[in-house]
C-alpha positions in Angstrom: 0.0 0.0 0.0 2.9 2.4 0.6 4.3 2.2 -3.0 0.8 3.2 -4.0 0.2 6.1 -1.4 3.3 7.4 -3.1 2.4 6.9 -7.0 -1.0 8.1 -6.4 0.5 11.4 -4.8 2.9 11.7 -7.5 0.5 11.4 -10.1 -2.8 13.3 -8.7 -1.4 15.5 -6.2 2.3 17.3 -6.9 1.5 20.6 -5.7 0.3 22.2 -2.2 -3.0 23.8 -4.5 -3.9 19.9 -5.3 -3.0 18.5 -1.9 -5.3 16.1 -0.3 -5.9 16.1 2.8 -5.4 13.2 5.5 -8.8 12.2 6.2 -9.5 12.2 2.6 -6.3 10.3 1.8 -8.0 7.2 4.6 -11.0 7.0 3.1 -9.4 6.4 -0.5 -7.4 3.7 1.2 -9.8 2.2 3.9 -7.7 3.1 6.7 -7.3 5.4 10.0 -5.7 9.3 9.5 -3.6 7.8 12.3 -2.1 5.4 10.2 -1.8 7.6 6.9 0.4 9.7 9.7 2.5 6.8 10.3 2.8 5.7 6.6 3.3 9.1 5.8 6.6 9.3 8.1 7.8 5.7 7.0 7.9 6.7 3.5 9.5 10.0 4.1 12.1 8.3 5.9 12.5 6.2 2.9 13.3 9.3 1.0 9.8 10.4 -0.2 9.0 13.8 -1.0 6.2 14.1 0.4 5.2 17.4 1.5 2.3 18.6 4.0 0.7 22.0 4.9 -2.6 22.6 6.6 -4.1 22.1 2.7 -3.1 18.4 3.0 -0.2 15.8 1.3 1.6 15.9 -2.0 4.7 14.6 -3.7 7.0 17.4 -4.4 10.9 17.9 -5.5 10.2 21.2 -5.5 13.6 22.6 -3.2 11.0 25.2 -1.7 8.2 22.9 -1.1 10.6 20.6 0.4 12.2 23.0 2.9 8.6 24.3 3.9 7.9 20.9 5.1 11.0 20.7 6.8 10.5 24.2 8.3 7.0 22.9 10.0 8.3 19.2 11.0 11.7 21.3 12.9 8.9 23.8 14.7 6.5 21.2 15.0 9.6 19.1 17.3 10.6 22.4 18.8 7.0 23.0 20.6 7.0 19.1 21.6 10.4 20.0 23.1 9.2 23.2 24.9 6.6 21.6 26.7 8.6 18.3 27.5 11.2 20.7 28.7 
């Protein structure tokens, strides 16, 4: 199922104006947003580039797509550290 989370991204949604969101995304493949999460961080650990923004997924290799994402993931862990800390 990963290998087709990532082709359908790639070929339906490739930009942040035709991202899907991730309740939409588990309906299309019978599953929990929970889990799309979790496959979502597998296959970006696998090198994916998948991006996110409050408008959803998509597969980007767009450098400034990319380094949005990683801009939200880094302040997304820096609040989980603030209030751990």
């Amino acid at each position: 199922m990963w290998g087709e989370i990532t082709e359908y991204l790639k070929d339906f949604h490739s930009t942040e104006q035709e991202a899907i969101n991730c309740r939409e995304l588990a309906q299309l493949y019978n599953v929990t947003s929970k889990q799309i999460r979790n496959i979502v961080s597998a296959l970006r650990q696998d090198g994916a580039p998948i991006c996110s923004s409050s408008a959803g997924y998509w597969y980007s290799e767009d450098r400034g797509d990319l380094l949005r994402t990683l801009n939200k993931i880094r302040s997304q862990i820096q609040n989980m550290e603030r209030e751990l800390f």
